[in-house]
N, C-alpha and C positions, 0 to 999 in steps of 0.2 A: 850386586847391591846398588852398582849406580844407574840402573837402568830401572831400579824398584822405588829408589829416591826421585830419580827423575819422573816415574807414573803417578807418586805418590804427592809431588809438587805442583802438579796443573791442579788437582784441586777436582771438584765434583763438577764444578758449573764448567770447566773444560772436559775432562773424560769423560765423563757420563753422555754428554751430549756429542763426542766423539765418538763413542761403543752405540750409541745409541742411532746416529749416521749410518754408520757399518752395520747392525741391525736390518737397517732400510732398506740399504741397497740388496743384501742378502735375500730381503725378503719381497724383494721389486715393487717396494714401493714408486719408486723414481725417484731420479737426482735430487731435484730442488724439493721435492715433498717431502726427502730424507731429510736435507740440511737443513729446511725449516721447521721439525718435527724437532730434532736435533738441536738447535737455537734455542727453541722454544721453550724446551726443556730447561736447557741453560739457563735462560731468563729468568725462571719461573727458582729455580737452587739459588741462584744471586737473590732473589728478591728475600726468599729463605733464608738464608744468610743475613740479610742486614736483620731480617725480624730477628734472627736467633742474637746477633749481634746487641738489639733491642733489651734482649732479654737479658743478657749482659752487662748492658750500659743501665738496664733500669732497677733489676731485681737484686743483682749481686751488693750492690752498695746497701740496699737495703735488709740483705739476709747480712752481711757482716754486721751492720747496726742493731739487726735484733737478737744477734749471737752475743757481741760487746755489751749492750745493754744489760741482757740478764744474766752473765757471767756463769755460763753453761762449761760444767767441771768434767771436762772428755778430754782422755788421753794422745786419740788419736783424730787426724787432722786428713780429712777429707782434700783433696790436692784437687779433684776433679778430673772428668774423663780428657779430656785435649791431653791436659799433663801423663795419664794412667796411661794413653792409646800411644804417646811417644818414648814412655818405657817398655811398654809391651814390643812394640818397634825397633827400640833399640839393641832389644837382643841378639843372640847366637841364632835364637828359633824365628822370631822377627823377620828376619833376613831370609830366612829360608820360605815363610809360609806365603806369600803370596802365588808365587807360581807353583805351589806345591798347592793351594785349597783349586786355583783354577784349575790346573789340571782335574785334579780329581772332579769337580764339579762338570766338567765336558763329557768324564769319563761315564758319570751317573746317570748324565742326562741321556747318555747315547744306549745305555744301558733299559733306561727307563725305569730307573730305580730312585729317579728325582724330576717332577717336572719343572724347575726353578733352573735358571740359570741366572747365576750371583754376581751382579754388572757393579757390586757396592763395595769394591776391595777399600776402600779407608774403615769400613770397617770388621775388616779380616782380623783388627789388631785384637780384638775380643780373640779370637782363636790362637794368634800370638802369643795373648796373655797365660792362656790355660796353658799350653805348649812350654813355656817360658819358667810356670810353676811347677809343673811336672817333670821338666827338664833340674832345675832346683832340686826337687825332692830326691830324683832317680840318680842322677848323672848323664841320663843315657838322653844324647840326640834324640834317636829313633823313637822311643816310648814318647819323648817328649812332643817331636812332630804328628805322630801316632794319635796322640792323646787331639790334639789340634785337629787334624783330619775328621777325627770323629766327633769331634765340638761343629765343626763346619757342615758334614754330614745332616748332624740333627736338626741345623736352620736349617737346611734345604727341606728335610721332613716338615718340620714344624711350619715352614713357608707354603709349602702345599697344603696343606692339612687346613693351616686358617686363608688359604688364596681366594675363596670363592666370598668370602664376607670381609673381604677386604678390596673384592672389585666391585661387590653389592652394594659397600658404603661409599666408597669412592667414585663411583657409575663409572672404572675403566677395567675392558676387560683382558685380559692377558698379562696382568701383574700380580705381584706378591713381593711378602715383608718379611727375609732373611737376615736382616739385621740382627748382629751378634746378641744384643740383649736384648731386641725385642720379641725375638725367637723363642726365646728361652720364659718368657712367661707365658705363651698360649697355652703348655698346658695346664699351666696353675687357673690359669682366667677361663681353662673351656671345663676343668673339672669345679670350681666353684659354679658359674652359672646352669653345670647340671645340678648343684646344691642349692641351687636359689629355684631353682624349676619346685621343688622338694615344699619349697617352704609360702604357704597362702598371700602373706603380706609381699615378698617379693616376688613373687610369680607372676603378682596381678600389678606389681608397680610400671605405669605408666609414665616415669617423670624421664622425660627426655627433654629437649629443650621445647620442641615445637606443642610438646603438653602445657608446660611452663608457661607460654606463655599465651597458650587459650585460655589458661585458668587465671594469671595475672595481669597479662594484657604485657605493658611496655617493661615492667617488671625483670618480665621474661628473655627481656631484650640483650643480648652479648655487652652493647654498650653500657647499658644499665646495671649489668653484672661485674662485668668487668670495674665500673668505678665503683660500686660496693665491694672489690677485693680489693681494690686500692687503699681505700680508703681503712679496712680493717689494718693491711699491713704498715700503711704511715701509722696508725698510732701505734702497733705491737713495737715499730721501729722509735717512735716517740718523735718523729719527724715535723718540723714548723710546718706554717701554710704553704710555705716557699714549696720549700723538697716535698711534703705531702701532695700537695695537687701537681707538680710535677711527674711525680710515683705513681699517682690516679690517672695524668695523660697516658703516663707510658703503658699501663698495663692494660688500657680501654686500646690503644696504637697495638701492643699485640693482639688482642682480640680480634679485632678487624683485620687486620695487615696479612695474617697468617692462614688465614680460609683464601683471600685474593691472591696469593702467591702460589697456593694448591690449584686454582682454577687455572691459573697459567700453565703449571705443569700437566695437570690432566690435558688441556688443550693440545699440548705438543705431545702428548701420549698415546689420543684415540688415534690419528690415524698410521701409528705402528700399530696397536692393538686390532684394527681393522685390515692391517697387511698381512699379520700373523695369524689370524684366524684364516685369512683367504689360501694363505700358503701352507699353512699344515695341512688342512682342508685338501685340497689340489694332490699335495706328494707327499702326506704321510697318513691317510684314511682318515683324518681329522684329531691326530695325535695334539695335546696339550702339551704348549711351552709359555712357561712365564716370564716375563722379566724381573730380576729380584730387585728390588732400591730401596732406599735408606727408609727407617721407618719415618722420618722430618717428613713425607708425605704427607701424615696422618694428624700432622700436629693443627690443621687448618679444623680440626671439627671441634665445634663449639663446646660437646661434654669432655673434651682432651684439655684443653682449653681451661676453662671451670674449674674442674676435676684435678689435674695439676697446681694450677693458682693455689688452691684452698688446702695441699697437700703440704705447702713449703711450711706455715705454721703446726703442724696437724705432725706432719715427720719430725720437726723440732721436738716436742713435745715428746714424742715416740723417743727419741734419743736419750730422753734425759731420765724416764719413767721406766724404760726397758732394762731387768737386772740384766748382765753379765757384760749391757753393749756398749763398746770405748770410744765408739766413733762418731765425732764432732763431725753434724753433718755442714758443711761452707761451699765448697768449689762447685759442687753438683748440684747444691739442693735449689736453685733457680732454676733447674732444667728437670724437674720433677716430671713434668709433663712427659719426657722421653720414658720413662717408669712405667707409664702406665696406659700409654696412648695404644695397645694391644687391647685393652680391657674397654675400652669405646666399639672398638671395633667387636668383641666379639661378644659384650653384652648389649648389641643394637643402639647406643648412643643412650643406655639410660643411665642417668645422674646417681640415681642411689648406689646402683648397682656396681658402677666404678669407682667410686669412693669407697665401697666394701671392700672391694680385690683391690683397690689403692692402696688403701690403711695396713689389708692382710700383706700385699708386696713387700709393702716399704719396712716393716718389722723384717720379714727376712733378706732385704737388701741390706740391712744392717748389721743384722747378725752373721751375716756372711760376711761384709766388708771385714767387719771385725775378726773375722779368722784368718779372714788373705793378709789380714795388716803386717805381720812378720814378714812372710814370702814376699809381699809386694814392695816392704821397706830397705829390704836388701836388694828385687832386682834395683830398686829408684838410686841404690847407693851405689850399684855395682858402672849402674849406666849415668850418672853423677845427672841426671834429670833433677835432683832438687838438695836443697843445701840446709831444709828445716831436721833442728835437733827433734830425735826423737821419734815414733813408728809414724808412718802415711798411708794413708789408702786412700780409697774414693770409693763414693757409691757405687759408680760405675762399675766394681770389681764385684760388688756386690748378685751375681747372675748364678742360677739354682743349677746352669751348667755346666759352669766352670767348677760348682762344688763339686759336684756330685762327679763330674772327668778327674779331679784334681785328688780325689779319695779314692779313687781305684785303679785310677793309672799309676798310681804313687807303689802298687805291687809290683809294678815291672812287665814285664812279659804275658806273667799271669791275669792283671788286671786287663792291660790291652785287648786278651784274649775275650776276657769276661765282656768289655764292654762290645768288641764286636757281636759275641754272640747274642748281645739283648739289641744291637743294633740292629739285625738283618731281621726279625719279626717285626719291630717297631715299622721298618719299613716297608714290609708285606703290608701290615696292616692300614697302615695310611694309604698303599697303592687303589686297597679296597675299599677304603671309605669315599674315597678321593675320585674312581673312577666313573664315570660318563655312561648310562647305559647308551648302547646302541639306540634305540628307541630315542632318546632325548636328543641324538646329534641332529 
């Protein structure tokens, strides 16, 4: 446990750019090409950090203000992922699942039953979490870590599956996005956009940003957009000139800040991505490996951006209008964009399109929250993370994977077994969608 706390304390903008070092050299890049690929990296997660930081300092004062203002009647009290990911961690299973998902993830890769290797353990706590619930339901360790393994498992699937259009949007090649919940919505966002193929008006929709703004000119422009959400949110909040054009800086300051902090990181990523093509190439017949990282990559493209913004009024809304759902969205609903920044990536950057799988997510991010809220309010009480009267959850519990592990893992033995068996085809099938003809290498 102190050697998981002490990995878990350097933070991303140290490990990452440490594993990602070791990477290098592994892959002979050179010394100082390593450590400055590795830095670079760093740099580019710090810069990430303050934006998300931004996004905290700018948005949350204003989603409390528009929660107090119209005196939205929900039982349960959204705490936020930071808070949700340090209960998940705090556990029995917590403790156990970091060197438990690595292993397994070396074990996959070696196998060739995963081409991800998963460099994003802060957020392992997602697998923690499920682990943690299932452990709750059963009693039993084992089912419980069980259950985790195969939560971790399906990112690594799911991270291949969407790899190729997320190195297509991002122009870097040899990555992928195994992030606990962002994992967890590529299928939902790859089976809608075959539903939008289906249908005339979306099929031929063209509104991505760079349509936007051939057709409006400066309109179209991120800064332009950005102080038009600004601006809707100070009044939804009822905020004076002051705070209002303040609220308009800060949220035009993420627009911008957040595509330049990904251009940094991509910098310090091509040329890993260009050692690891050379070295699989060389000694493995040109075998695929990825590097998995936090989906915050993803958060620099303009319709993530957008598309999240326009989401925190639009899921408010969804809260209050949705029968059976208790959860008062606060801690998380600023970082809406983490929701849905999959659905950018995998419907090409266009606008309608991801505010469709936005709106359809966020309804079941909710309705899920709202069923973890018991299980999650006992581990929060058990591991004394929070001291509010009354059930907790967070969006962030909110993931189609953790239901769906948390409902059949919860048979025991039997469940485990069920879900391996749906496991091992899923992951035939991905190997075959996923693979490289000869011909193309």
């Amino acid at each position: 446990m102190v050697v998981i706390d002490y990995f878990l304390s350097l933070g991303s903008s140290v490990f990452v750019p440490l594993v990602l070092i070791l990477i290098g050299l592994v892959l002979r890049q050179g010394v100082l090409s390593s450590i400055r690929s590795g830095i670079t990296v760093g740099i580019g997660f710090i810069g990430l950090g303050l934006a998300i930081s931004l996004i905290s300092n700018t948005l949350e004062p204003a989603v409390n203000q528009i929660v107090e203002r119209f005196s939205f009647n929900l039982t349960v009290i959204d705490i936020g992922s930071g808070a949700a990911a340090g209960v998940a961690f705090s556990t029995l299973i917590g403790a156990l699942i970091i060197p438990a998902v690595f292993i397994l993830n070396l074990v996959l890769l070696v196998i060739g039953f995963t081409k991800t290797m998963n460099i994003d353990i802060f957020n392992y706590s997602h697998y923690a979490f499920t682990g943690a619930v299932v452990h709750l339901m059963t009693g039993s360790v084992v089912i419980g870590v069980g259950a985790s393994l195969i939560q971790a498992t399906w990112s690594l699937l799911s991270a291949d599956y969407s790899a190729k259009k997320v190195q297509e949007t991002l122009g870097v090649d040899g990555i992928s996005i195994p992030q606990g919940y962002a994992a967890s919505t590529v299928p939902l966002f790859s089976i809608l956009d075959k539903v939008y193929d289906r249908i005339p008006f979306l099929r031929n929709s063209k509104l991505d940003l760079s349509h936007l703004q051939g057709r409006i000119g400066m309109f179209g422009d991120p800064v332009i957009i950005g102080a038009a959400l600004g601006i809707i949110l100070a009044l939804l909040a009822g905020y004076n000139f002051v705070d209002g054009a303040n609220l308009l800086m800060g949220v035009v300051a993420i627009m911008v800040l957040f595509p330049r902090m990904v251009k940094i990181i991509v910098e310090g990523l091509l040329p890993i991505s260009e050692a690891a093509k050379s070295f699989f190439n060389k000694r493995f017949n040109g075998k695929e490996v990825f590097i998995g990282l936090d989906s915050a990559i993803t958060l620099g493209l303009p319709t993530t951006q957008i598309v999240g913004t326009m989401l925190i009024p639009i899921t408010l809304i969804l809260a209050v209008i949705l029968p059976g759902n208790k959860v008062l969205p606060l801690g998380d609903l600023a970082f809406v964009a983490f929701f849905t920044c999959m659905a950018t990536i995998i419907h090409n950057g266009n606008i309608l399109k991801t505010i469709i799988s936005g709106v359809i997510n966020m309804i079941g991010v909710l309705y899920i929250a709202s069923w973890f809220a018991p299980y999650f309010s006992k581990l929060a009480a058990n591991s004394g993370a929070t001291d509010i009267k009354g059930q907790t959850t967070a969006l962030w519990n909110g993931n189609v994977f953790d239901f769906i592990l948390a409902n059949i893992a919860r048979f025991g033995i039997v469940g485990l077994i069920v879900l391996i068996v749906i496991t091992i085809p899923i992951g035939l099938y991905i190997k075959k969608v996923t693979s490289t003809p000869k011909s193309a290498e």
